[in-house]
C-alpha positions in Angstrom: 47.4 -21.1 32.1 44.6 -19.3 33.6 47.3 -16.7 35.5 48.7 -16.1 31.6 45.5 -15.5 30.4 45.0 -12.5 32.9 48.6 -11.4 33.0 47.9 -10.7 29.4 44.2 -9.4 29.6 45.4 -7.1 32.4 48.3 -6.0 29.9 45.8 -5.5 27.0 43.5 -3.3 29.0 45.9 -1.3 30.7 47.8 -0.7 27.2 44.2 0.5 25.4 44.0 3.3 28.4 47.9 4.3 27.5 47.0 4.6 24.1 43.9 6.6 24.5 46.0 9.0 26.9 48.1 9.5 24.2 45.5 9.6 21.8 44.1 12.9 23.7 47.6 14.3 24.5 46.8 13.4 28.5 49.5 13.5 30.4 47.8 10.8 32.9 44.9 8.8 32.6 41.8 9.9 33.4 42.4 13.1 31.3 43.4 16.2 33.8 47.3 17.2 34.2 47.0 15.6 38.2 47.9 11.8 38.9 44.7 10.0 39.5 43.8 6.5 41.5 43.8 5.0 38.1 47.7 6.1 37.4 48.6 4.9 40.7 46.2 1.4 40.0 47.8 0.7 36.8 51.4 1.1 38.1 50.9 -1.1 41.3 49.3 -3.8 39.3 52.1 -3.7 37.1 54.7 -3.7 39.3 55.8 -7.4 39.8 55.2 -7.8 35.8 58.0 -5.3 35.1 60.0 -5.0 37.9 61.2 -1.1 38.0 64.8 -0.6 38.1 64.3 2.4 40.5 63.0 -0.4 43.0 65.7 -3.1 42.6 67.2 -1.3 45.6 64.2 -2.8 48.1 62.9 -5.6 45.6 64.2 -8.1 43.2 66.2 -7.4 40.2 65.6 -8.3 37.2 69.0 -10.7 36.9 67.9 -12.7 39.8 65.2 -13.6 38.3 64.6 -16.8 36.2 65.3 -16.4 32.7 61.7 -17.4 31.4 60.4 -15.2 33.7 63.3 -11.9 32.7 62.0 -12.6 28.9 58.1 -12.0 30.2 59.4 -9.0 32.1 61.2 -7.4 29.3 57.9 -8.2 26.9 55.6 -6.4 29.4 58.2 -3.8 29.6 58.2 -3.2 26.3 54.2 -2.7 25.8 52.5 0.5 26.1 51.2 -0.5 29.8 54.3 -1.7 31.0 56.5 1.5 29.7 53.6 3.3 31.5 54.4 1.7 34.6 57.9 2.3 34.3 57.4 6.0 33.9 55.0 6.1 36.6 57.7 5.0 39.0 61.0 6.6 37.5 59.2 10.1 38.0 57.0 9.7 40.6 57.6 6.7 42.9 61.3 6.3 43.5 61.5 9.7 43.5 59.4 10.0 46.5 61.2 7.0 48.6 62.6 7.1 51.8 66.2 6.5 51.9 66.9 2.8 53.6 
């Protein structure tokens, strides 16, 4: 219960940030056009909760993951934190990876 309780706080905060980015028309968070520590922070904390497709290469996919935990992906996916996260590593993550 207690793991919930910060999954979700973690969620919350990192959505308020999104949303004040796009409040100021930010391309990242802390307000300049260059990634900061706090892009890269948010994304890496997020990473297990949503799972990038870019990544199922070298980590799990989602489908072989148990279906109580695909639906709590998909919700984080689908909040302003977790489509954050997601865009963090579809344009600047994967892109960057090493070939296996």
């Amino acid at each position: 219960q207690r793991m919930v309780r910060e999954v979700d706080h973690l969620v919350l905060v990192g959505s308020r940030l999104v949303e004040e980015r796009e409040r100021l028309g930010s391309p990242v968070l802390c307000g300049s056009a260059v990634l900061s520590a706090a892009d890269i922070a948010l994304a890496s904390l997020l990473f297990p909760l949503v799972l990038p497709p870019e990544m199922e290469s070298r980590f799990l996919p989602l489908e072989d993951v148990p279906p109580h935990m695909q639906a709590r992906v998909l919700q984080i996916r689908a909040t302003p934190a977790g489509q954050y996260a997601l865009e963090m590593f579809r344009n600047h993550y994967a892109a960057s990876m090493l070939p296996l």
